[in-house]
Kinemage of the C-alpha trace (Angstrom):
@kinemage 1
@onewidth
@group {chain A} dominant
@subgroup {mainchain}
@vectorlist {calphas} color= white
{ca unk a 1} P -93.564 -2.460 55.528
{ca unk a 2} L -92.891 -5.288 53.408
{ca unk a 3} L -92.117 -6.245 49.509
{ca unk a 4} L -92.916 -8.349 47.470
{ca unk a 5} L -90.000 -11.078 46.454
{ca unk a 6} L -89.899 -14.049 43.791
{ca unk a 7} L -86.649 -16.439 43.534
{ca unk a 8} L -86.723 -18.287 40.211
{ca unk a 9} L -84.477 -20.749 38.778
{ca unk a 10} L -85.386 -22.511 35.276
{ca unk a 11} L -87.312 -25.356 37.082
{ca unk a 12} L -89.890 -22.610 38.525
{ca unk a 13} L -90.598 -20.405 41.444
{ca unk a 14} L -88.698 -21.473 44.108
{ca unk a 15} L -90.251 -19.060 46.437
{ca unk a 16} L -92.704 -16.144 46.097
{ca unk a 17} L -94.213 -14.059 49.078
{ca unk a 18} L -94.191 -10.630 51.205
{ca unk a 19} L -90.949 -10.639 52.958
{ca unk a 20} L -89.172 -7.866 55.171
{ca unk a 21} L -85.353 -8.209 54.719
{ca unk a 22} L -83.468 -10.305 52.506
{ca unk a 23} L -79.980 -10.652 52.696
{ca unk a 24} L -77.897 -12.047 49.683
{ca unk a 25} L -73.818 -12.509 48.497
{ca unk a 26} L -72.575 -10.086 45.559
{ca unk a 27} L -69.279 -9.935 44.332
{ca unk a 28} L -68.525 -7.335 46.252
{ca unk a 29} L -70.137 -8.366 49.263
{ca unk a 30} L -73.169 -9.144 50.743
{ca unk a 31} L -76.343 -6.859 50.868
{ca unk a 32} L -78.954 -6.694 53.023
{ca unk a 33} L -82.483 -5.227 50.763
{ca unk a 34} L -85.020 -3.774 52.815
{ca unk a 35} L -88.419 -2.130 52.311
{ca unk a 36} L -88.241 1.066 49.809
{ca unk a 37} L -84.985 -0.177 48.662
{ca unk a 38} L -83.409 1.780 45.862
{ca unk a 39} L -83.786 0.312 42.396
{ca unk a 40} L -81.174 -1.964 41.821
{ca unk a 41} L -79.560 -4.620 39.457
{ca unk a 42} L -76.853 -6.527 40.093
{ca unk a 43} L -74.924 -9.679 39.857
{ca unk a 44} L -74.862 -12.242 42.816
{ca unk a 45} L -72.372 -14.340 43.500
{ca unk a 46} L -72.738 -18.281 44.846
{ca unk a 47} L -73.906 -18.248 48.598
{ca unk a 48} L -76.665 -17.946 50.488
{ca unk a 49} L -79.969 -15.988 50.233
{ca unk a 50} L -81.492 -15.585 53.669
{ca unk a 51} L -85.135 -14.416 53.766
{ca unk a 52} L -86.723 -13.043 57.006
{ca unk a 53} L -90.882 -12.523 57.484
{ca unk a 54} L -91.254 -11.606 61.128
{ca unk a 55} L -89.587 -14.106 62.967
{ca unk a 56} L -89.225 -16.459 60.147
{ca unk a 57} L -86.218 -17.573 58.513
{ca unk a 58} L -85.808 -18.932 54.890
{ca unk a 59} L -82.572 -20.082 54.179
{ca unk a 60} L -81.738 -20.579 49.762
{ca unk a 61} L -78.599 -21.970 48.516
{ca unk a 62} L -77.738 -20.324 45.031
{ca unk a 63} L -74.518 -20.780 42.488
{ca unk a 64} L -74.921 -16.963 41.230
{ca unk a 65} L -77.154 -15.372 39.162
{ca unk a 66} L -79.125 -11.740 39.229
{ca unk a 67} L -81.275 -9.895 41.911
{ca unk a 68} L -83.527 -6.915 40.673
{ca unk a 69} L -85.095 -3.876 42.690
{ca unk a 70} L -87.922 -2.452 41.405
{ca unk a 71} L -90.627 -0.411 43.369
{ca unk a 72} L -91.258 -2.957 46.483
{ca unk a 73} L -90.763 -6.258 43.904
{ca unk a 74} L -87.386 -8.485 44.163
{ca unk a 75} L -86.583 -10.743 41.602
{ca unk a 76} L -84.212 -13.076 42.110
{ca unk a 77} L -83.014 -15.358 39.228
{ca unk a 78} L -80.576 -18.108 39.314
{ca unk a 79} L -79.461 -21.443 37.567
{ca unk a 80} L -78.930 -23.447 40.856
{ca unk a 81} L -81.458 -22.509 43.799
{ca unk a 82} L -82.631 -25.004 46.168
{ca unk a 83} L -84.422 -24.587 49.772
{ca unk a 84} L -82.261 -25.668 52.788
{ca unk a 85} L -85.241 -27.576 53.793
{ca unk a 86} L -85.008 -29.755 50.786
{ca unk a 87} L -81.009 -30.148 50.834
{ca unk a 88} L -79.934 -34.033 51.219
{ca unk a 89} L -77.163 -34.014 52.719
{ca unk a 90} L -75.645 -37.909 51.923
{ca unk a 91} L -76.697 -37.004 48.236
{ca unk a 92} L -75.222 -33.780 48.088
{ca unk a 93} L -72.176 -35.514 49.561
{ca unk a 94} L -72.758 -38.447 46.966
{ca unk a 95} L -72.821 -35.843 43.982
{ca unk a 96} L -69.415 -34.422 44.983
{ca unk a 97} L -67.747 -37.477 45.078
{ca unk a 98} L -69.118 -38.130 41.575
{ca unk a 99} L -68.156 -34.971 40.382
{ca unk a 100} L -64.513 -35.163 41.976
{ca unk a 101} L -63.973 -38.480 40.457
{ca unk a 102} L -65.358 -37.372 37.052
{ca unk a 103} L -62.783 -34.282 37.283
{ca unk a 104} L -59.531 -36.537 37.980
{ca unk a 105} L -60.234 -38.732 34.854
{ca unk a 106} L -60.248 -35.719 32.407
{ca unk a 107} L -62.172 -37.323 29.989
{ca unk a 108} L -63.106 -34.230 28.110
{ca unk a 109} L -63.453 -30.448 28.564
{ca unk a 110} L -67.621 -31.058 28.210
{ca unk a 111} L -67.565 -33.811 30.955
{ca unk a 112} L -64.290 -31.761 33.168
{ca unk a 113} L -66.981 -28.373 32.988
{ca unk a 114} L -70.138 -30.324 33.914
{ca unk a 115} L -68.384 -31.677 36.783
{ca unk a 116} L -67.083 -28.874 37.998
{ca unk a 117} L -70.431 -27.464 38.005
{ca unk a 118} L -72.025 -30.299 39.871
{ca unk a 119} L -68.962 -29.822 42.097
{ca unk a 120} L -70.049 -26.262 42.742
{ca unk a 121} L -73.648 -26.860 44.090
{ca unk a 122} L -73.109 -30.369 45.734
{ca unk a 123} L -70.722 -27.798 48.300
{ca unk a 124} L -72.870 -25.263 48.570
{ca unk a 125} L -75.948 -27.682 49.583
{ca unk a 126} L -73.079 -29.155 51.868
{ca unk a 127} L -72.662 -25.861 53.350
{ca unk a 128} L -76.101 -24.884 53.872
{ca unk a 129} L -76.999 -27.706 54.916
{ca unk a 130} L -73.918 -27.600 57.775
{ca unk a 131} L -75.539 -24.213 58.660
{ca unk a 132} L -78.696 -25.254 59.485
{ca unk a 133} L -77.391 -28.152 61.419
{ca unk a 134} L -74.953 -25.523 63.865
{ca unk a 135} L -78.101 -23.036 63.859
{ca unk a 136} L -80.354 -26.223 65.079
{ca unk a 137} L -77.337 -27.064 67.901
{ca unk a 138} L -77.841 -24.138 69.356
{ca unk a 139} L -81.942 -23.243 69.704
């Protein structure tokens, strides 16, 4: 058995197919959604979304958002999602520099949010992208 899942951020679908387990952080914790799932809606918290189809792996980096259960369909919706595959490491690194620097001046409360924000997903792209490197060590 399988269902149907679609992660969407506002750039677009970020990844849409038949999966058989996904496993994702909540504020209280992290679930694990599997085939005939009961109906669900609830926040997520920033972490990562693993996806399994067979013996595939997808990994997603997210900064919160909602999942939905609904009859075999998952909906995932987020402001920040990006594909561990696609994670640059040196520019995630670069960003949160950027974004550390830009906090210490305290220019404003506009520029001190937006750089805590950038902040946010250049260490979760860090993060993932440290996972995937320890997971690679040891295949």
């Amino acid at each position: 058995m399988t269902m149907n899942l679609s992660v969407v951020s506002p750039e677009g679908t970020v990844y849409q197919d038949t999966v058989d387990e996904i496993s994702l952080p909540t504020p209280t914790g992290e679930i694990t959604i599997l085939p005939h799932h009961v109906s669900l809606f609830t926040r997520m918290s920033s972490g990562i979304v693993n996806i399994k189809k067979g013996t595939k792996e997808s990994i997603i980096a997210t900064i919160g958002g909602f999942v939905e259960v609904d009859n075999g369909n998952v909906t995932i919706l987020s402001d920040h999602l990006v594909k561990a595959e696609n994670i640059q490491a040196a520019k995630a690194q670069e960003a949160k520099k950027r974004a550390e620097d830009t906090m210490k001046k305290k220019e404003s409360d506009v520029d001190f949010i937006m750089a805590e924000k950038e902040l946010q997903r250049a260490i979760m792209e860090l993060h993932v992208a440290d996972k995937i490197k320890k997971k690679q060590k040891y295949q």
